[in-house]
N, C-alpha and C positions, 0 to 999 in steps of 0.2 A: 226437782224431778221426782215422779214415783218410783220410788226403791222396792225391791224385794222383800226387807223388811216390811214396809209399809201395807206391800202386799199381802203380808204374813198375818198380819194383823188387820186387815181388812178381811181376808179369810175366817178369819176365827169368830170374827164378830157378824160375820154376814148374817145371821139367823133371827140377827134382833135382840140376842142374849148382849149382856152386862159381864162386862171381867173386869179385874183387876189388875195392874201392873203386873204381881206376882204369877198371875192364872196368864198371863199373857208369854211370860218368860218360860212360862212349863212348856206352854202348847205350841210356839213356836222355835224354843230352839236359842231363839236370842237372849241376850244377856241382861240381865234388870236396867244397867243402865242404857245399853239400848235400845230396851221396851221402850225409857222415860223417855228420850229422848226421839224418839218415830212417833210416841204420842203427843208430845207436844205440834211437832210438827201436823201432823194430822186434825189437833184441835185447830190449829192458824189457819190451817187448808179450810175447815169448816167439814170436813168431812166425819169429825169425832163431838159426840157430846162429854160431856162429864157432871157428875156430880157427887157429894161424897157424902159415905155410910159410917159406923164406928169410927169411932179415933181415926178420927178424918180422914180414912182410907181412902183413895179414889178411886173411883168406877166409872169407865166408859163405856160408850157403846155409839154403831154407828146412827147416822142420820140418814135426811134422805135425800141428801144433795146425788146430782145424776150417775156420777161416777159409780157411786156404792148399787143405784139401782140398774147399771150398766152389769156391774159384777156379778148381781145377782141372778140376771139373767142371762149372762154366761153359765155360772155353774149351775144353772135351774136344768139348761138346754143341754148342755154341755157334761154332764155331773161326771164322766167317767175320768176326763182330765187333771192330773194333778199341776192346778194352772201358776200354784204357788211354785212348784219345782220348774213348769217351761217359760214363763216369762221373766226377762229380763227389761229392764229401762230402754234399750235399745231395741229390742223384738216390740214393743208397745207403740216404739217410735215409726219403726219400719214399716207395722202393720198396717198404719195409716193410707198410707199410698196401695195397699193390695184391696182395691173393691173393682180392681180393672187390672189384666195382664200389663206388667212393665218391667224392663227389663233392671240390670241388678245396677249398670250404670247410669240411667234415669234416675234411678233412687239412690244413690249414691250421690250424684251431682247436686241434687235437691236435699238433701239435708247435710252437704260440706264434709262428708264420711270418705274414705275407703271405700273400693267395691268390694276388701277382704274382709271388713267389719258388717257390711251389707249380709255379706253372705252366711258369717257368723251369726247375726240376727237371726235369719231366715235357718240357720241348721235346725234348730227345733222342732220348727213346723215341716219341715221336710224329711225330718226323720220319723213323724207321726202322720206321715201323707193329709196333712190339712193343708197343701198347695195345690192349683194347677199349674202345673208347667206348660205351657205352651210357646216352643220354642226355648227360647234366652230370655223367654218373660213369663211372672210369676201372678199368681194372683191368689186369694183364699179363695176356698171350695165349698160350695153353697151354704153347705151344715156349717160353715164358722163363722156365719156373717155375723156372729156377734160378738167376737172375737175382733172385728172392725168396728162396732158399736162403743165397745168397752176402749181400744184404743182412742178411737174420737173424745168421746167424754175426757178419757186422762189428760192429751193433750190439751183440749178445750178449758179444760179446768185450772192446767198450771198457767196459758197465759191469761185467763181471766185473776186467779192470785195476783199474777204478778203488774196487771196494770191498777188493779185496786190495792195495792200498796201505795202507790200513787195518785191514782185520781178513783174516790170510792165509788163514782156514778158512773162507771166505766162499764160497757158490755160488750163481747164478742160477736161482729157481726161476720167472718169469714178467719179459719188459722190453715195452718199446716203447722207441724213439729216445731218449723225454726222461724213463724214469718204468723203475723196475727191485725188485723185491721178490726180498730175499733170505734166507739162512738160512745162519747161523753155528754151528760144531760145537764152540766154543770160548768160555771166559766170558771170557777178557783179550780176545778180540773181543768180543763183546759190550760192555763195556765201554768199548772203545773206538768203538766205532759210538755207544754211550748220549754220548758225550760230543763228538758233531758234531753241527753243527746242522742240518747236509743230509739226514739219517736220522732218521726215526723208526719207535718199535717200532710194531710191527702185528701181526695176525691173534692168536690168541685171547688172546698176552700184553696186549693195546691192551683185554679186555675190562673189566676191572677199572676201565677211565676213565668206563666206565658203568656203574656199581654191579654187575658180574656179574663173579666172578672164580672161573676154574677152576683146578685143577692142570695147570699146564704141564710136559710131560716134556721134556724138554731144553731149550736156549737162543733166545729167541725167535726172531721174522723181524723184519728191518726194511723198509723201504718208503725208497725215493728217486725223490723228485720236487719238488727244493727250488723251485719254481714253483708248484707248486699244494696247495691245504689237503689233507691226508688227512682226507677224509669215512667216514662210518660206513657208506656204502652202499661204499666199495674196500674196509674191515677183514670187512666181510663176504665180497665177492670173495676177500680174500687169504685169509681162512681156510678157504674151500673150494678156492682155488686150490694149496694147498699140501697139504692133503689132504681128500677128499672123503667122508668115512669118517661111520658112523650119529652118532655121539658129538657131530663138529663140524657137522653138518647139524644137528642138533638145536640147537646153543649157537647157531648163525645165525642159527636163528629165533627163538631168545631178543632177539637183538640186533634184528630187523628188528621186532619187536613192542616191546621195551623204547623205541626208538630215533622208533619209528613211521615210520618211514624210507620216505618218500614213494616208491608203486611204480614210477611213470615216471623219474625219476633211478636206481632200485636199476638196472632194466633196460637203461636206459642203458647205465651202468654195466657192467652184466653182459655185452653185447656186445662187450665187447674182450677178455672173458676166455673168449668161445667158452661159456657158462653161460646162455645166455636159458631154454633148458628148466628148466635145473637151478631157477633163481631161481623161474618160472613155476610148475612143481609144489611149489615151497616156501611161497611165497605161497597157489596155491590151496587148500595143505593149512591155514594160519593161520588162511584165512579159513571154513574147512570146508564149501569145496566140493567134497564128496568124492564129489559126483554126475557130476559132469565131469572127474573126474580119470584115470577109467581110459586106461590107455595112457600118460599124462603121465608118471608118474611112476614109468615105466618108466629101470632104471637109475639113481634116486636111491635112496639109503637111506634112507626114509622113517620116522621111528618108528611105534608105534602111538597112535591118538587117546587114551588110557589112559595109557601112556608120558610123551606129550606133555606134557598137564594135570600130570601128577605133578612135570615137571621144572617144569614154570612154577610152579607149588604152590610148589616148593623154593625158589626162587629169589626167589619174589613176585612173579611177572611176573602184571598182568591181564589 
């Protein structure tokens, strides 16, 4: 996770300038050895270069992986904040969920928190008015949207580390704080993802768990979110998440009908993947309300009702 430390030090360096352990421990406050140690780590993240001057001193400085160019343009926009003093690892986390009003138990339930730790996150920002409040739900305030910028990157960044300690072909196609769906361009990755217990497969390779199995062209996707079950209403999410194309719309609705996959959880559901239309016009197509559908299903690749029947036909779906 991004530390405070780390932060400290990502600060100092943001300008492009070269320091040293020593000039690190001056200017932040921390102690040598846990300058060496937040730069190590920082170098593994890929966010620190290094290289050494005199008597093999070491001098870093950062790179321009997205997080650093996230931060930069924080404090570019932002300059009057001392962001080193308001952010915590958990305000970074929290922040994530504020680019829409929601309430403090929404985000509490979604990242397996306290609503008291929730709220503690969020004291920061509520004591510098970068909230809107509206009602029991929260959200950042125009001028901080990059303050969401910078939080996306962090998160996005720790679970791309941590599936490329495992499989190095690995890229993040959708995360939240606690929950990350990826795609491998390599079968020794794959592999090695099939053989942890923190991953599992997902999106159309996951179909075949429920009697429907297509041709998969290349190596699947997996899903982490060693907390919670992978349900058949996210393999549907993930497989339109990852591509939203007529062929896997269609297989969706094989699943949402094979699966009977209760519509208020799908939707649910589909709300965090930014999909409630998508799901919506999918649905009302299943259930062939194709009275009400005009305009819905605008921008879905819908089949034709003909189409449809024939792949359910094939498949034996009722």
């Amino acid at each position: 996770m991004f530390t405070k430390a780390g932060l400290a030090v990502l600060d100092v360096l943001s300008t492009g300038r070269e320091a040293t352990p020593q000039e690190l421990a001056g200017e932040t406050g921390y102690s040598r050895k846990q300058v060496y140690r937040v730069m190590d780590e920082l170098l593994d993240a890929g966010l620190l270069s290094e290289s050494r001057v005199q008597r093999n001193q070491r001098v870093v400085r950062v790179t321009s992986d997205p997080v650093v160019e996230a931060y930069r343009t924080l404090i570019s926009k932002l300059n009057h904040v001392d962001w080193v003093e308001l952010l915590t690892p958990a305000t970074i986390r929290v922040c994530w969920y504020l680019d829409q009003p929601r309430c403090v138990t929404t985000i509490a339930d979604r990242l397996g928190i306290s609503r008291q730790a929730v709220h503690k996150a969020l004291s920061p920002l509520k004591n510098r008015m970068m909230l809107v409040p509206s009602g029991p739900e929260y959200a950042l305030a125009d001028d901080i949207y990059p303050l969401l910028e910078f939080s996306r990157a962090v998160v996005k960044h720790e679970h791309r580390t941590r599936v490329r300690q495992i499989a190095p072909s690995a890229t993040v196609a959708w995360c939240d704080p606690n929950r990350a769906l990826v795609q491998v361009h390599d079968s020794e990755d794959t592999d090695a993802l099939h053989a942890t217990e923190e991953w599992d497969v997902t999106g159309l390779a996951r179909f075949e768990m429920y009697g429907l199995q297509f041709f998969l062209a290349g190596e699947p996707a997996f899903w982490y979110a060693p907390d919670d079950d992978l349900t058949s209403a996210e393999v549907v999410c993930h497989t339109l998440a990852l591509d939203a194309d007529s062929r896997r719309v269609s297989y969706a609705m094989l699943l949402i009908e094979t699966e009977q996959i209760d519509r208020e959880a799908l939707t649910e559901t589909a709300t965090w993947y930014d999909m409630e239309s998508m799901i919506s016009s999918m649905c009302q197509f299943i259930d062939e309300d194709f009275d009400t559908m005009e305009g819905t299903e605008r921008g879905v690749p819908l089949p034709s009702a003909e189409e449809y029947a024939a792949l359910k036909d094939q498949y034996g779906v009722a």
